[in-house]
N, C-alpha and C positions, 0 to 999 in steps of 0.2 A: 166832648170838649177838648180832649188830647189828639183827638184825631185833626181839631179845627187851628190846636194853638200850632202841632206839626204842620199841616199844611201852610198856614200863614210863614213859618219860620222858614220851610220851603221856597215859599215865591217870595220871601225879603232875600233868600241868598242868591234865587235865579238873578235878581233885580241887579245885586249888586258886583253876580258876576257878568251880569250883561253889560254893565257899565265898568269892567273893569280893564278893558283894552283888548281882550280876545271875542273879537266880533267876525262872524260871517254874513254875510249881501248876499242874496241867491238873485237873479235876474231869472227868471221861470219865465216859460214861454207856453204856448198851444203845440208849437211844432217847428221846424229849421226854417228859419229866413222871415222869421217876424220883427228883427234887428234886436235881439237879446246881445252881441258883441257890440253892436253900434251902439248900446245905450250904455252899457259894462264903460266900452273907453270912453264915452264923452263923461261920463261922471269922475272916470280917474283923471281926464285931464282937467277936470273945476277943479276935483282935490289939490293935486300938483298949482295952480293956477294960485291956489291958498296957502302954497306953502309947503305942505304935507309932504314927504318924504313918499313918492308911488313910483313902483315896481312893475312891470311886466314881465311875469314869471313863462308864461306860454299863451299866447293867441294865435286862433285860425282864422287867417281872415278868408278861406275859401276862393282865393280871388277876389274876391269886390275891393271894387279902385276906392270907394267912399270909408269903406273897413279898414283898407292898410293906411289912409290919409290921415286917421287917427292918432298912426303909431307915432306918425314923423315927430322929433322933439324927445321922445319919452324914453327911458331910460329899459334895455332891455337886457333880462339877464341870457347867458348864453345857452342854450339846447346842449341835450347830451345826446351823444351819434352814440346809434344804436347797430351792432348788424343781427339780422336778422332773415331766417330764409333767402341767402347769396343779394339782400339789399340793404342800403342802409338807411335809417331812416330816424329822425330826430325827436327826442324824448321831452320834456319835463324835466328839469334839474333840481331835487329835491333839497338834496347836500348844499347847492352851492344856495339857494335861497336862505336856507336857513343861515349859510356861513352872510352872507349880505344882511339880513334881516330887518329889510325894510318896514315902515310903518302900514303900508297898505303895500299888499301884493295880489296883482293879478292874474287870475289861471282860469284859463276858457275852458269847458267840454268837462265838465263835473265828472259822466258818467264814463270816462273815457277808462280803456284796460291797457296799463301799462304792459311792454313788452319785456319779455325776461332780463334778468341783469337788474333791476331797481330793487329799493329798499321795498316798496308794496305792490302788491296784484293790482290795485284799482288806483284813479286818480284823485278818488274821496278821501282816501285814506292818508294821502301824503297829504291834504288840508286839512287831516286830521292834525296830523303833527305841527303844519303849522299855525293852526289854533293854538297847541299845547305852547306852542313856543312864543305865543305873545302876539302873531302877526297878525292883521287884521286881514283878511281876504274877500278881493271879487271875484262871483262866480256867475255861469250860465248853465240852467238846465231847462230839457224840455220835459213836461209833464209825464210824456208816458216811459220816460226812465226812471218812474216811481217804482219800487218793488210791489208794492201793493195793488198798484195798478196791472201790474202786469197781465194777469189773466183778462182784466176789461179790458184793455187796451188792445189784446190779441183779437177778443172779443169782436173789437171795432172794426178795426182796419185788417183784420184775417193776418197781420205780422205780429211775428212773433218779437219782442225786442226782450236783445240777450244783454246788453250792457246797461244794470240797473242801478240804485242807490238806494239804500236803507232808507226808509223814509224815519227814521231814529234818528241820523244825521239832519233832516230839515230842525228838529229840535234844538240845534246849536246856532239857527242863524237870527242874529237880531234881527234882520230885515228882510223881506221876500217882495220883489219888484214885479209886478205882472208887468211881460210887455206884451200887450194885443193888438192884434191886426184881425181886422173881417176877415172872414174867407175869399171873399170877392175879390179884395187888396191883393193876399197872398197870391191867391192862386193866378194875376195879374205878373206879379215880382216874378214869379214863377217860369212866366212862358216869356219875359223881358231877359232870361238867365243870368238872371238876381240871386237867385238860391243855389240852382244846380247848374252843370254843364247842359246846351241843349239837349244831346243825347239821354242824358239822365234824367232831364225835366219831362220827356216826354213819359217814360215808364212810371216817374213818380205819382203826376197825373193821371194817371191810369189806374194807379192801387192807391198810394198810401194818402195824395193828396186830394181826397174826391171833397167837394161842398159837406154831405154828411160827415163824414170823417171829422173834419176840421172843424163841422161847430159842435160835433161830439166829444173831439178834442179841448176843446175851448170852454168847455162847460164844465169837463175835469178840471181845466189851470185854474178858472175860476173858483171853485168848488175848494180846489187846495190853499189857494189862497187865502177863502176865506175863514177856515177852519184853523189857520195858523194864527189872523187875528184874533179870530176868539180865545185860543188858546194864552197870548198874550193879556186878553184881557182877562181871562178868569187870572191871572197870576198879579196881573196887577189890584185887582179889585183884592183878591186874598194877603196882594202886599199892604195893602191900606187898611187890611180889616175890615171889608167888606162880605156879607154872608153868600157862602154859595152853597150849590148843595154837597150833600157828603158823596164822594166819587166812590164807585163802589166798583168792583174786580169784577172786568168781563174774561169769560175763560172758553176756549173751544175745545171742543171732547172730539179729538181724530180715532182712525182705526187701520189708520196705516193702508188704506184702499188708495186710488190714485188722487183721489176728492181733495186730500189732506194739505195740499200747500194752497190749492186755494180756498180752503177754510183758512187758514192762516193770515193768508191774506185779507180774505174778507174780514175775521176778528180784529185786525190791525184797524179799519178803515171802522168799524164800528166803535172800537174800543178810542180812538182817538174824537170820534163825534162826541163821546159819552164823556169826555177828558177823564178818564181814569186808570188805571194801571190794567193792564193784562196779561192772562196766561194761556200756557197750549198744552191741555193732558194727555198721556195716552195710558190706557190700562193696559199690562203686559202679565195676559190670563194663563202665560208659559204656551199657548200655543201660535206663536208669530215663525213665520219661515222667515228665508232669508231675503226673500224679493219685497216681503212687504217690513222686514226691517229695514232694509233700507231708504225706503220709502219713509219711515217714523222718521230714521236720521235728518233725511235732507231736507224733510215738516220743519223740524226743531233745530237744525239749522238755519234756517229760512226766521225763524221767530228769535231766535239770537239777534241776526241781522236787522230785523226790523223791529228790535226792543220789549220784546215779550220776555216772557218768563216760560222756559220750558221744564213739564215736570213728569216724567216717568212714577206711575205707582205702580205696584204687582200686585192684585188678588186675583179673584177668582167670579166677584158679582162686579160687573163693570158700574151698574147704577149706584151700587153702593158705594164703591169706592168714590164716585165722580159726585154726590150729593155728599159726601162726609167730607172730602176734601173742598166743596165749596160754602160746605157751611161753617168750617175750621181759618176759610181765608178770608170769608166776606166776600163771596163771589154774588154779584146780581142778577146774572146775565150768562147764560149760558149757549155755543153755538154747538150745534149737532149737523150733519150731512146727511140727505136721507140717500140712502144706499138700498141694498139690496135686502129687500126683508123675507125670512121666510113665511109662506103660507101662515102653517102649523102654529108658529111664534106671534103674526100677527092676531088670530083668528084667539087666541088664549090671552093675549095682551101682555104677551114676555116678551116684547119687542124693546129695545132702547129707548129707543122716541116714546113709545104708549108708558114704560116705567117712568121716565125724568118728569109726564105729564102729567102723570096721577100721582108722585111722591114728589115733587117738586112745585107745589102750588104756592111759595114764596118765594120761588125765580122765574125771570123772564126764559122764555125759551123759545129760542132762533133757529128755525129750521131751514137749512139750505139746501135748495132742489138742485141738484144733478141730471137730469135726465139721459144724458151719455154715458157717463159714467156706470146709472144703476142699469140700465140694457145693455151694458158690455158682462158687467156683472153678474146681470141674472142666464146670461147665454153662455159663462166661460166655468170652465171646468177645470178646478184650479190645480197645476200639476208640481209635482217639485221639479229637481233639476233633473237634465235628462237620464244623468246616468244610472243616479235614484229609482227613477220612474221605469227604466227598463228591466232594471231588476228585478221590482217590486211585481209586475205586470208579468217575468218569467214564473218568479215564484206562485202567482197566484195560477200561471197556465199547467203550471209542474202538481200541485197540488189536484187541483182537475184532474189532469190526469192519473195521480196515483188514487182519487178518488173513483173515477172512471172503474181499473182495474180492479180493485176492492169489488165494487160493485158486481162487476162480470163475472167474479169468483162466489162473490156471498149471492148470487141467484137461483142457484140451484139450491141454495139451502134456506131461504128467506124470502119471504114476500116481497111483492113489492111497494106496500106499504114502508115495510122496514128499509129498502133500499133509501128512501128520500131523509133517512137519518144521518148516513152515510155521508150526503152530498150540502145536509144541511150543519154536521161536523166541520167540514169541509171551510164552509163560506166564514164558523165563528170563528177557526184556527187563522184565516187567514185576516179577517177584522181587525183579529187582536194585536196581527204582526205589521200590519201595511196603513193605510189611507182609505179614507170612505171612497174614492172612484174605484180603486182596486178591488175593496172588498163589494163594491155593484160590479165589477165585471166578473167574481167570479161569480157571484148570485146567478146573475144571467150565463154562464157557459154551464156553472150546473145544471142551473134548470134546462138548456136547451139539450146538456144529454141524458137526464135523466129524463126527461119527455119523448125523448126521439129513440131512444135505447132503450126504455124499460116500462115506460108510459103505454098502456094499452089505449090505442090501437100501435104497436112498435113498428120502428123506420119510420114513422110521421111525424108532422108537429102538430097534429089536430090533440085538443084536447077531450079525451070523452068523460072525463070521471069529475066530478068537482072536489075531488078530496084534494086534485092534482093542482087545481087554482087555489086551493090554501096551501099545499108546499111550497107555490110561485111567492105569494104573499108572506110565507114564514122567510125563504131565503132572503125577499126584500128587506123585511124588517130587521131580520138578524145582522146582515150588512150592514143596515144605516147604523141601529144599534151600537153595536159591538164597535164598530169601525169609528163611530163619537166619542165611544168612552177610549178608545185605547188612541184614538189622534189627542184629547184630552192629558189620558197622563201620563202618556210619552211627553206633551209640551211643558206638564208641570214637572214631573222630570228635570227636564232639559235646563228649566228656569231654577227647581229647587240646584240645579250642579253648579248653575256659574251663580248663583249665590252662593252655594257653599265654598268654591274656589277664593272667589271674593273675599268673603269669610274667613277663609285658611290662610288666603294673601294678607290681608290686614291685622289676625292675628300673629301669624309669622313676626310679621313686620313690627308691630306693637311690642312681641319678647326682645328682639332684638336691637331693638330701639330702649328699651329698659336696662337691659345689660351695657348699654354705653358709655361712656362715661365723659367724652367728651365729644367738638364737633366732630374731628377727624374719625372716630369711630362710631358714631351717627350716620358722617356721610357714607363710609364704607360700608355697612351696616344697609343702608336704604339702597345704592345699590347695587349691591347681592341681591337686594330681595326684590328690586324693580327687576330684575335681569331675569329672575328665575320666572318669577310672575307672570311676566307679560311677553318673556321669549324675543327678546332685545338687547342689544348691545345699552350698556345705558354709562354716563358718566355725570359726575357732579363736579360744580363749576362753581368758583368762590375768588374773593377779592384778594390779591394778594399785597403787597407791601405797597406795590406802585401803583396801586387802584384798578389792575388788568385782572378781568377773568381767565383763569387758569385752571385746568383740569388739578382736581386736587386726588379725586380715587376714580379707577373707574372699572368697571367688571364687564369683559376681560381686563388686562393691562393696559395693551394696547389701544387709544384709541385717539385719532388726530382730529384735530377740528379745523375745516376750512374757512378762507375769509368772510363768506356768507352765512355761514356756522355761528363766527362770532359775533356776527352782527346781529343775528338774530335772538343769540343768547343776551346780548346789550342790550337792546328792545323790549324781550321777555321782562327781563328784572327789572328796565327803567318803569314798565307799563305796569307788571304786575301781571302780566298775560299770557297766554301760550303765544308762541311765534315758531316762523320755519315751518318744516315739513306737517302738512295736513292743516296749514292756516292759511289765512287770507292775509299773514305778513309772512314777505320773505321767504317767501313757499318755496323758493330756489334751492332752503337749504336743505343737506342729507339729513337734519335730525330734528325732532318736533321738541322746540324748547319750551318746558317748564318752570312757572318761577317756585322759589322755593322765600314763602315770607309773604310782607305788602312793599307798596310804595312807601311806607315809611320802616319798612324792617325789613329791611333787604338779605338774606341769607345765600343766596347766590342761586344758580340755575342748576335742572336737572336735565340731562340731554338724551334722548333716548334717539335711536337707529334703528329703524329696521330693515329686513333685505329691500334693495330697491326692489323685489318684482313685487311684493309684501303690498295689499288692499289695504285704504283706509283701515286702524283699528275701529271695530264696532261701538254701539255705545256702552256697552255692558266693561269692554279694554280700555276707552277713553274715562270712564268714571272712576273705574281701579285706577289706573294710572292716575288723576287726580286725585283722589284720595290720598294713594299714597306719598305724591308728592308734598300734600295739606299735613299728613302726617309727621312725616320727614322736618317740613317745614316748623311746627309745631315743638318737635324734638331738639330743633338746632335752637327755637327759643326759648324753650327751658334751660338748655346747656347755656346760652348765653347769662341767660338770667341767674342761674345756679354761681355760674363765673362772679357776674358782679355781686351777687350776693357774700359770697367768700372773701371779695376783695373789702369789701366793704365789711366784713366781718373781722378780717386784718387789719383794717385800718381804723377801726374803731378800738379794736385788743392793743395796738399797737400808741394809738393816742394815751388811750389809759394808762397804759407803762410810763408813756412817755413823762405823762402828767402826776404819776405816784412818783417817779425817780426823781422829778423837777422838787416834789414836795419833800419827799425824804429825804434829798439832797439839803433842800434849804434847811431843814429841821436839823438833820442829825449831825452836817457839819457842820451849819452857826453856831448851835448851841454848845455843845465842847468847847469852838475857836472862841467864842465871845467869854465862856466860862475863864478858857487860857490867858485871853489877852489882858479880861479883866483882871485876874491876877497876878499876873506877870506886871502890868501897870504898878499897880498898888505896891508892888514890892519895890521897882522900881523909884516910885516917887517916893515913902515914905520906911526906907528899910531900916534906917537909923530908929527911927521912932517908934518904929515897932516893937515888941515882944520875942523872944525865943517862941514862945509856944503859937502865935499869931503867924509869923514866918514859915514855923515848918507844917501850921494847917494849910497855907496859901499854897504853898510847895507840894502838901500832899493834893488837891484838889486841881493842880497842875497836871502831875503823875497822872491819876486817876480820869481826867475829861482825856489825856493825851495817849492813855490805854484804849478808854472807849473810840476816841477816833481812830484808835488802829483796827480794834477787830471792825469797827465798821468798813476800811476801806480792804481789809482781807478779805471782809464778805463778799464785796464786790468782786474782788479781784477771783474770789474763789466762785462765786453767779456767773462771771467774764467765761472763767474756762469749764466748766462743766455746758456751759450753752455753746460753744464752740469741739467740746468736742476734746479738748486737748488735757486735761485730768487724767494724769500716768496714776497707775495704779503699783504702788513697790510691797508686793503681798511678802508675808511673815508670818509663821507661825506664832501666837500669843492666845494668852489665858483671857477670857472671858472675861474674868473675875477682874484683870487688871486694866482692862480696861475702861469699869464700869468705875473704880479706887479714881483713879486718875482723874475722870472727870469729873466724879464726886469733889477730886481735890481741890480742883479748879473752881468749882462753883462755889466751896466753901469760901479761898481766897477773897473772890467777891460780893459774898451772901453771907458775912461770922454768923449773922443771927437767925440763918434760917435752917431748921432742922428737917434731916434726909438717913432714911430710914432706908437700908440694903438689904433684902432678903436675896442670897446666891444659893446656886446647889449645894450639894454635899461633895459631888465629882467636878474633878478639874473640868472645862469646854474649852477645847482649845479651836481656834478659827483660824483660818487662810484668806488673811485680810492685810489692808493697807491700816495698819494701826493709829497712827496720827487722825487719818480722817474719820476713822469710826471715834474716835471717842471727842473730834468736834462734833460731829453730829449728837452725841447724847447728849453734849456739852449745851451745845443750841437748846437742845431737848428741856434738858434741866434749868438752860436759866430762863428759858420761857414761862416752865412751873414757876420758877421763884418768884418772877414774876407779877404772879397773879393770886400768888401762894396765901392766904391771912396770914399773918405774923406768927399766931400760936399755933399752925396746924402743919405738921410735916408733910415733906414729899416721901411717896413711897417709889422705891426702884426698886421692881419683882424681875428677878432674872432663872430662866425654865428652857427646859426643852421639852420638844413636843411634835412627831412626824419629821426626826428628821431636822428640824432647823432650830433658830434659834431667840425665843421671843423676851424681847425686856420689854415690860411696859413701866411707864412713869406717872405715876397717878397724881394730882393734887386735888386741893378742895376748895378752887376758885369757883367764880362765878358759872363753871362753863360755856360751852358750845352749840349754839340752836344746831341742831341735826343735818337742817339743809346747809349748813356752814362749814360741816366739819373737811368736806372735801379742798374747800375755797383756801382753808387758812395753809397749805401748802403753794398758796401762788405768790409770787411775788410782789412785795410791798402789799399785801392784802390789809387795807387800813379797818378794817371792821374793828370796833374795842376790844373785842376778846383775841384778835389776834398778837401777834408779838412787833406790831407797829402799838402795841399799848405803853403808856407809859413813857420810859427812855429805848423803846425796840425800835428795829429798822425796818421790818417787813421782809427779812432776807434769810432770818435764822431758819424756819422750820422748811424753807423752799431749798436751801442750802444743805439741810438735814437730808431731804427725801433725795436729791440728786448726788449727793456720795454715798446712800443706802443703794441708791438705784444700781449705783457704777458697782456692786459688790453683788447682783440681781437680787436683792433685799426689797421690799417694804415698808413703808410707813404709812401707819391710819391713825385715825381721832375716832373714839371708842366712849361710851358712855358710860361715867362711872355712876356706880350707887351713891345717891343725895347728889349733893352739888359737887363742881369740879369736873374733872376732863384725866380720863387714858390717851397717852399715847404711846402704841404700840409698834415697835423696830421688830424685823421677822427678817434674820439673815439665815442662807443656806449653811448646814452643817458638814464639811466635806470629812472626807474620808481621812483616817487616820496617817501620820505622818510616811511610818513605817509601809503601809498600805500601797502610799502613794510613791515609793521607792523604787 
């Protein structure tokens, strides 16, 4: 049911981005000179004829007088000159179509390869762009510039054609126009030099245009075209909520043989019959060389191209892996090549094809014969590189030989039974070191001089003994043997290394990516470690004030980026994709751009360089390198998000300040001013008629609102500079003890009825303090107890030394402090009840307290007393005696 309500939601958003003004028109033909231009322009001139706003971005009209008679009238954008090879010759203007950006633009020759100097290698790809860009485009292609077709098409007409098209691209066009002509027609047009120059009609004729050919031809364009309608209609029927069946994942199992692109191909052309997604596996058992690596690559390249899904797994049972990973994807379908099979393997039933048959009995399974392929195969004798190979081939002629000598010496003292020990040492030393052809040659040099040297009848090659055709038999076997397992785990080897590099790259990279803290040492950080990695010059590329990509770090220092550098790093980030060097965009430039992010979280580019004489990276470098840049990528959006999280954490701490000072404000200064004004009024209006004792209460409660608006606005004044920084410190030696008197004194002033209880030492403590402010701090201290004090219970004020410093705590026996609170009530305007916003407080005393203890490296905490009520405890450093310090 989720697979059916996805698919429908699918073809509702194809539907509505097919209707939403980025449209492709493909004019498809059988073959050149079926009028695919002629019907391309007579449709843009109806458009034009309606109004429409149409463009001629590039036509060929090959000559024909009926083709350029089309142009006349129509509005054409300019060619860009190109030179090339000492000529010059005229391009496709990509830049300036889009700078025009017409409502329909026309561009002939699909499959056409642009020459160096443009934004992309092929002409598809600049339609790419201007699909992205809104344009609606007319195009012409002929059939057998289908990728997929390729191999049939070679197939057919014995030509090979190099300039092809993703058939993933046919996927973007709303409309596909067959234009058809008979054979009979064409090949008429043809010798009228309709299509080609005489000259060339003649040879055309001869190869590419024959009657078979053409209605072979013609049954492909048909064929493709009608597999697009359908395609169209399962999307429509699934837009409407119509039942189809469930699309199930066809997948082709390669092996890196020559076979492997055109399985790819062929799974393209089945997987599109089948309408459902598909993939390309290859299992990498650790023993792949390097000729049929690359061979995997240009598979899985090839299946990028034409819309697959390509997936490298590593084990060691290729059946398994390739039946677990199809039963983990929903794979239905599976393509297989049949290649080269051993004897031995078939005959036992450990063959690929005989395993997927017999454990695969809930998948289809497609076997595609090769028959060239598997007779080149079963005849070649697979060698590594030459230089490899000649080594390998001394060393096993060098062992021979010193096996030889051995021999010549152990004869006088040894049988010759025992001799063929010697030679069959020989064959597993060198198995274990070399390649199974190497260890069969030296099988056969042993055996021919241990037969001819030592073998009764000796100097012969006649055999007489048959112990001597079981040592021929041991050397064989021991060879294949030995020479399986050690080609075996040298490949696993080789695979466990660049996994474990991998490995080491990606962890490296994840420590140091941890230790970062922001982008700029993320980027630097990423790459160091692309550089060291991958053996690359590498830089990272980011937005700068003015929206220009700008090298922000780069390892080395040095490193410039040219104009097609940065065009290509532009493209990377806008797409989301790699571009530049090793792509099929902008391949012009020196360095393969990496994005770093999506298309909506753009983090900038990562630029890597390597020596121009430098091979494609493999895929094992290409996958690191992506990783790591996914990595990196990853990294810069956490920092980002880290960022906004903090600003946002600022700006909500800052709101609440904002909105406790708004309230403290209106509280703590109306109420005083209104206290004042209202009696100040009252005296005013009615002074006569008042009282002596009426008068001097109105007068005292003037005083008194007009004191507390002071320490209020000192609070602040004194919150103002300790948060700035500017709180002089004027130290003085003074008594503990009078300091603790003083603010006792103080509070009594304004607390007659609250009783406070002093326990001091015996010995004088004397402190190297700014005196004023220590004893407002205790002051705040004490009248926050008062406070919250009950009426009949005193404040205790316990003053002690202890380690060196100096601790007063101030007990009361209010209500207390919930535990998770007691840190809180040091912040500013902290309004919770029990703090000193209770009552007539301001929220400023005990924040006020801890930041002139602070300034003195002092302490203040909130301490749980026994029962009810609250400790708080002042801990100032006790310095060295006067005299000491003299």
């Amino acid at each position: 049911m989720t697979d059916s309500r996805d698919a429908r939601a699918d073809a509702l958003l194809n539907a509505v981005n097919s209707d939403g003004g980025q449209r492709l028109k493909i004019f498809l033909g059988a073959a050149p000179g079926v009028g695919k231009t002629y019907a391309m322009l007579s449709a843009a001139r109806d458009l034009r004829r309606q109004g429409i706003d149409v463009v001629i971005g590039f036509v060929e009209t090959h000559g024909r007088a009926e083709t350029a008679a089309l142009l006349e009238g129509m509005e054409i954008l300019p060619t860009r000159p190109v030179h090339y090879a000492g000529r010059e010759f005229q391009e496709f203007d990509l830049e300036a179509a889009l700078a025009r950006k017409p409502a329909v633009l026309v561009v002939d020759e699909l499959p056409h390869t642009n020459l160096p100097g443009g934004r992309h290698t092929r002409r598809w790809q600049d339609i790419a762009d201007l699909l992205d860009a809104g344009i609606e485009v007319y195009t012409a292609l002929n059939v057998q510039h289908l990728e997929s077709l390729n191999d049939q098409v070679r197939r057919i007409t014995n030509v090979a054609v190099r300039e092809t098209v993703p058939d993933a691209f046919l996927d973007r066009a709303r409309d596909i126009v067959l234009i058809d002509l008979p054979p009979r027609e064409l090949i008429t047009r043809l010798k009228q030099g309709k299509v080609y120059v005489p000259e060339t009609a003649a040879v055309a004729l001869d190869a590419f245009f024959s009657p078979t050919n053409l209605a072979a031809l013609r049954e492909l364009a048909v064929e493709t075209v009608a597999h697009h309608v359908d395609s169209d209609l399962r999307e429509h029927m699934l837009a409407r909520g119509g039942a189809m069946p469930v699309r199930r994942r066809t997948m082709a199992a390669i092996d890196g043989h020559a076979q492997s692109e055109y399985l790819v191909r062929m799974t393209r052309r089945i997987a599109e019959r089948r309408g459902g997604p598909w993939s390309v596996l290859f299992v990498d058992t650790g023993s792949v060389d390097g000729e049929r690596r690359e061979r995997v690559d240009a598979a899985m390249r090839l299946a990028r191209r034409l819309g697959g899904e390509p997936v490298i797994l590593r084990g060691h049972a290729i059946a398994d892996e390739l039946l677990a990973w199809a039963d983990r994807e929903g794979v239905g379908q599976i393509v297989v090549g049949r290649t080269r099979e051993r004897p031995i393997a078939r005959r036992l039933g450990l063959s690929l094809t005989q395993q997927l048959l017999r454990r695969g009995a809930h998948l289809e399974l497609t076997i595609v014969a090769t028959p060239a392929e598997r007779a080149r195969a079963r005849h070649r004798l697979r060698f590594a590189n030459g230089n490899g190979t000649r080594r390998e081939y001394l060393f096993a002629t060098a062992a021979t030989a010193v096996a030889m000598a051995l021999s010549f010496v152990a004869d006088r003292f040894l049988s010759v039974a025992n001799l063929s020990l010697i030679f069959l040492t020989t064959v597993l030393v060198v198995a274990a070191r070399t390649r199974m052809a190497v260890a069969v040659y030296t099988a056969i040099l042993c055996f021919l001089g241990y037969n001819f040297f030592f073998a009764p009848p000796r100097y012969t090659l006649a055999i007489a003994n048959a112990d001597d055709v079981l040592a021929v038999t041991l050397f064989l076997v021991a060879a294949l043997v030995c020479s399986r397992l050690a080609t075996r785990l040298a490949g696993q080897v080789q695979s466990l290394r660049a996994a474990q590099v991998r490995g080491r790259a990606l962890v490296a990279l994840g420590q140091q990516l941890a230790t970062s803290a922001d982008a700029e040492g993320i980027r630097t950080a990423g790459a160091r470690a692309m550089a060291r990695a991958l053996d690359a010059e590498v830089a990272m590329l980011a937005r700068d004030a003015g929206a220009d990509l700008k090298v922000v770090v780069s390892s080395p220092d040095a490193f410039a980026l040219s104009t097609q550098d940065r065009a290509a790093a532009d493209w990377s980030e806008a797409h989301a994709e790699p571009a530049g060097r090793y792509t099929d965009t902008l391949n012009g430039a020196s360095c393969w751009m990496l994005p770093l992010g999506t298309e909506q979280r753009r983090a900038g580019v990562a630029a890597l360089r390597f020596p121009l004489n430098a091979r494609e990276p493999d895929a094992d470098r290409r996958g690191l390198a992506l990783a790591m840049a996914e990595d990196i990528a990853q990294a810069l959006e956490r920092a980002r998000l880290a960022v906004e999280l903090e600003s946002a954490r600022v700006q909500g701490e800052t709101e609440r300040l904002r909105s406790a000072l708004l309230s403290s404000v209106s509280h703590d200064l109306r109420s005083p001013l209104a206290s004042m004004i209202g009696s100040a009024g009252t005296l005013l209006s009615y002074d006569a008629q008042l009282p002596a004792d009426e008068r001097h209460e109105l007068l005292q409660a003037i005083l008194g609102e007009g004191q507390r608006l002071d320490r209020y606005i000192q609070n602040l004044l004194d919150m103002t500079r300790l948060g700035h920084g500017t709180l002089k410190l004027n130290r003085d030696w003074v008594d503990a003890g009078e300091i603790v008197a003083a603010a006792v004194a103080r509070l009594r002033k304004l607390f007659p009825d609250t009783r406070v209880d002093v326990h001091l030492p015996h010995d004088t403590v004397l402190l190297h303090v700014h005196p004023a402010l220590i004893e407002q701090a205790l002051f705040n201290i004490l009248e926050n107890a008062a406070r919250f004090s009950p009426p009949d219970e005193a404040i205790r004020v316990i003053v002690r030394t202890e380690a060196g410093r100096l601790l007063v705590d101030v007990s009361d026996r209010g209500p207390g402090i919930p535990e998770d609170e007691r840190t809180r009530i040091f912040d500013m305007f902290y309004s919770v009840s029990r703090g000193d916003r209770g009552k007539q407080g301001t929220g400023l005393g005990l924040a006020i307290c801890r930041g002139m203890v602070g300034a003195h490296g002092g302490t203040v905490e909130a301490l749980p007393h026994a029962g009810n009520g609250t400790t708080i405890r002042v801990s100032l450093p006790l310095p060295p005696p006067p005299e000491e310090t003299a």
